[in-house]
C-alpha positions in Angstrom: -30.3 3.9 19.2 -28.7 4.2 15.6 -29.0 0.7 13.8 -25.7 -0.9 12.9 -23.8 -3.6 13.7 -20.5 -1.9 13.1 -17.5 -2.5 15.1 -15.6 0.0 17.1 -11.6 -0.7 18.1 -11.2 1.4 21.5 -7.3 1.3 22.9 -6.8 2.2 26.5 -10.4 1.4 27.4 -10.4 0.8 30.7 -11.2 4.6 32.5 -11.3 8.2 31.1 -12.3 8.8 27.5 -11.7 5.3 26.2 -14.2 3.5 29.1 -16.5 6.7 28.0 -16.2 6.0 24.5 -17.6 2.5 24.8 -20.2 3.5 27.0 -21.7 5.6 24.4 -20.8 3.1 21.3 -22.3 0.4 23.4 -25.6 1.8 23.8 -26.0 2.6 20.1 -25.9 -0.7 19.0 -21.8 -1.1 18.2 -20.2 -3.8 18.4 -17.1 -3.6 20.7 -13.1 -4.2 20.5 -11.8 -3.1 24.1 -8.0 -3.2 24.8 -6.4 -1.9 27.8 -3.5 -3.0 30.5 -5.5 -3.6 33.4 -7.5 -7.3 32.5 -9.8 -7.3 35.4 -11.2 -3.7 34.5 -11.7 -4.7 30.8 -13.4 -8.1 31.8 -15.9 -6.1 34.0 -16.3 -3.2 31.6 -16.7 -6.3 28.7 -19.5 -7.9 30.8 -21.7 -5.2 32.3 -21.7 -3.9 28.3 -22.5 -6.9 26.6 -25.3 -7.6 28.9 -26.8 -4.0 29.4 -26.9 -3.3 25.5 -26.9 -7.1 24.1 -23.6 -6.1 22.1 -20.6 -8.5 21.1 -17.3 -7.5 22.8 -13.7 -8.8 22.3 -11.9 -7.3 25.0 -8.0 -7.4 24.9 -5.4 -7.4 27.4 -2.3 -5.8 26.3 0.3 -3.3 26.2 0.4 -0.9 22.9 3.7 0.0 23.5 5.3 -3.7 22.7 4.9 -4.5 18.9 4.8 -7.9 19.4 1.9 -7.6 22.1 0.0 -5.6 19.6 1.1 -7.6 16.3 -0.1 -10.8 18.8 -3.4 -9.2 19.4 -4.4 -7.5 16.9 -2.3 -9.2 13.7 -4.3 -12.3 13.9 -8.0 -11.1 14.0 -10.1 -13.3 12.6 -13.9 -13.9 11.4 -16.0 -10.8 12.1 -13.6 -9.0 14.1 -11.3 -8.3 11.0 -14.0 -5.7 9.6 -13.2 -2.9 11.9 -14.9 0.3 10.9 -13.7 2.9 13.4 -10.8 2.6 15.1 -10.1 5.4 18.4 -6.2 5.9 19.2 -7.2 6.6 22.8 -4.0 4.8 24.7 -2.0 7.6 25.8 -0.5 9.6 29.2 1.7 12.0 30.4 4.0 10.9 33.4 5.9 13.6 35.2 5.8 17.4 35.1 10.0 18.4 35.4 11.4 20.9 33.5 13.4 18.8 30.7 16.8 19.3 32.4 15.3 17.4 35.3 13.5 14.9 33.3 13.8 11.0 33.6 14.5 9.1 30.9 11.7 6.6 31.8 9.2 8.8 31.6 10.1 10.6 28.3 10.0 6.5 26.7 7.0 5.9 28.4 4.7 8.7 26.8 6.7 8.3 23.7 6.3 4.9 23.3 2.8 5.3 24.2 1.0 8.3 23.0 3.2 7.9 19.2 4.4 4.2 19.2 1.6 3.0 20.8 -0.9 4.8 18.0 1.3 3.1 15.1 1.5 -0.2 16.4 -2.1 0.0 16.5 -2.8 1.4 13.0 0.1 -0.8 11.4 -2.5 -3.6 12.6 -5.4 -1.9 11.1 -4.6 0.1 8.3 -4.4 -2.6 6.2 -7.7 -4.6 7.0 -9.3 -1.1 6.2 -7.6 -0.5 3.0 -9.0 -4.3 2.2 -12.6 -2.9 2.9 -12.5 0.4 1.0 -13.4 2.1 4.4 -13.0 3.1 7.7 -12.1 6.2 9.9 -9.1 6.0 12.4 -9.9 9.0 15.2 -6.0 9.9 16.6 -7.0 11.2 20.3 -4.4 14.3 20.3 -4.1 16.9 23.1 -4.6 21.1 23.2 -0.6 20.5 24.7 0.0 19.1 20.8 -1.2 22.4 19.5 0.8 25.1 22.1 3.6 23.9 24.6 3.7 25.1 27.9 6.1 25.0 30.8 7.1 21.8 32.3 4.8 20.4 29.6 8.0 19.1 27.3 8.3 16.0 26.1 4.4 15.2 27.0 4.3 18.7 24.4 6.6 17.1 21.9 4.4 13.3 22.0 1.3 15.3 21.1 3.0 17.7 18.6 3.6 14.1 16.7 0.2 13.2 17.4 -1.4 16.1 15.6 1.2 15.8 12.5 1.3 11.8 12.2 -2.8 12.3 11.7 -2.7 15.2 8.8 -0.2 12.5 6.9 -2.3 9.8 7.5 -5.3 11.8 6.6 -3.0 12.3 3.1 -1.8 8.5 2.7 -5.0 7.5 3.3 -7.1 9.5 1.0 -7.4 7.4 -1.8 -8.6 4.5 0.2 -11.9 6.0 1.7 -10.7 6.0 4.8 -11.4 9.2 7.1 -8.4 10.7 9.6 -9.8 12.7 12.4 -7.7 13.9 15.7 -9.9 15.1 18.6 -7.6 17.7 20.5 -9.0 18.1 24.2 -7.9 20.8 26.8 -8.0 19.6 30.5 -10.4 16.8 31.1 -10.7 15.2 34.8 -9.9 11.5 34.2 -6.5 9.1 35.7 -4.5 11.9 33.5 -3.2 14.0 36.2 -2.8 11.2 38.5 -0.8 9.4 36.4 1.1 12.4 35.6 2.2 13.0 39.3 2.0 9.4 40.1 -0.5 9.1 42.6 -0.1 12.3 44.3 -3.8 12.9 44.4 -3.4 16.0 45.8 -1.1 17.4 43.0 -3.7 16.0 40.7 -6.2 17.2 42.0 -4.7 21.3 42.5 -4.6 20.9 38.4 -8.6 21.2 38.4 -9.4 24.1 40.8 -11.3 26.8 40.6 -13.3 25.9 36.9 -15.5 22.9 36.0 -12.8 20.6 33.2 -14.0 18.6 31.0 -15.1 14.8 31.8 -14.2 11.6 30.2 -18.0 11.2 28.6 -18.0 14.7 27.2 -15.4 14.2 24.9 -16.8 10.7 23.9 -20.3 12.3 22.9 -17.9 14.4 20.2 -16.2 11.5 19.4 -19.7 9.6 18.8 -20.8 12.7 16.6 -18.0 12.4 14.2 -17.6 9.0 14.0 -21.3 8.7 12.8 -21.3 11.8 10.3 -22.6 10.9 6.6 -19.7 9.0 4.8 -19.1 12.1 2.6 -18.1 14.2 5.7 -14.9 14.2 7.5 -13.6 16.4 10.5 -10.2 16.3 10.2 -9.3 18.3 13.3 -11.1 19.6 16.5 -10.3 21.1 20.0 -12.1 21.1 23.0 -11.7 22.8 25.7 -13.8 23.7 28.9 -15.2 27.3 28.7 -13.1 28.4 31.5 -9.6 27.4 29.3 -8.7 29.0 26.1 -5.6 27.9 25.6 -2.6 25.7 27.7 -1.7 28.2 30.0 -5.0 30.6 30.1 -7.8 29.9 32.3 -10.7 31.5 34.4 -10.0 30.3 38.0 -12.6 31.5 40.8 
């Protein structure tokens, strides 16, 4: 276990990479800010992690994509909890797979104001209790589809795209206030991503995954853990992961 008694600010925490990443930050000692949509997962998550690792955890129930949820939340932080140290942009998800003359217009604002308002509402909270501490480092969780588009892939392509620019100005604006900028870029990973996207269709989910092992939720989170607890002179700005059987959105090794 690394000794701290740092705090971590996890969005969408309740399953895939975000539950992940507080698994692993929980059992090295961090201290825990959970936020998510779904209150009885985060209450569970909260309890069986406080208990098992003898962390404090301040878990959150709200949607990212309302400002005044998030300015509710997280704009009135107080005591401890206002010296956050890392914070992971995890909230994000596609939902539908049309080409975009067939898209709905409810989908296309819900991953927009999700995977790009979401992250600012969240770091408009933040930002500025860092910049108070002379420290930090905000990890932007991007995509592979924000790197290389791919058919059908639209809008979810475009969200990402934003993703993977907003964090290179960030990692600019925020230079001068020791604060580190980091996107993690994953290929396909088997969490709620694909169900989400075809909205329940399980099957349809889960055709997205045969024939090659993907990547899981807590594989991404041990990367996550590695860079968040680099030396404070070392920053990884960008990185993509992919299973080996993908190298890139559309290429992969299917037996």
């Amino acid at each position: 276990m690394i000794n701290t008694r740092k705090t971590v600010l996890i969005t969408g925490a309740t399953s895939g990479i975000g539950r992940a990443c507080a698994e692993i930050f929980a059992q090295n000692g961090f201290d825990l800010i959970l936020t998510g949509r779904r209150n009885d997962r985060l209450k569970k998550i909260a309890a069986e992690l406080s208990t098992a690792f003898n962390i404090e955890i301040l878990p959150l129930c709200f949607d990212v994509r309302h400002w005044k949820e998030t300015e509710k939340y997280l704009g009135t932080l107080s005591g401890k909890w206002k010296k956050i140290d890392i914070l992971i942009n995890n909230a994000g998800l596609a939902s539908g797979f049309s080409p975009i003359q067939d898209g709905e217009i409810d989908d296309w604002n819900k991953m927009i104001d999700t995977n790009l308002k979401g992250l600012l509402h969240v770091s408009k909270c933040i930002i500025p209790l860092m910049i108070a501490g002379r420290q930090g480092h905000i990890i932007n969780i991007g995509s592979i589809a924000g790197k290389e588009a791919y058919q059908n892939g639209n809008v979810y392509c475009a969200s990402k795209a934003a993703v993977d620019s907003l964090t290179r100005s960030m990692r600019i604006d925020l230079l001068n206030h020791n604060i580190k900028v980091t996107q993690i870029a994953p290929g396909a990973a088997e969490t709620e991503f694909s169900l989400i996207r075809f909205k329940g269709d399980k099957q349809a989910a889960k055709k997205v995954y045969d024939g090659f092992q993907p990547l899981k939720g807590r594989d991404i989170a041990r990367i996550i853990f590695f860079v968040a607890t680099l030396p404070p002179h070392v920053n990884i700005n960008d990185m993509v992961i992919t299973p080996t059987a993908q190298a890139n959105t559309v290429h992969f090794n299917r037996k």
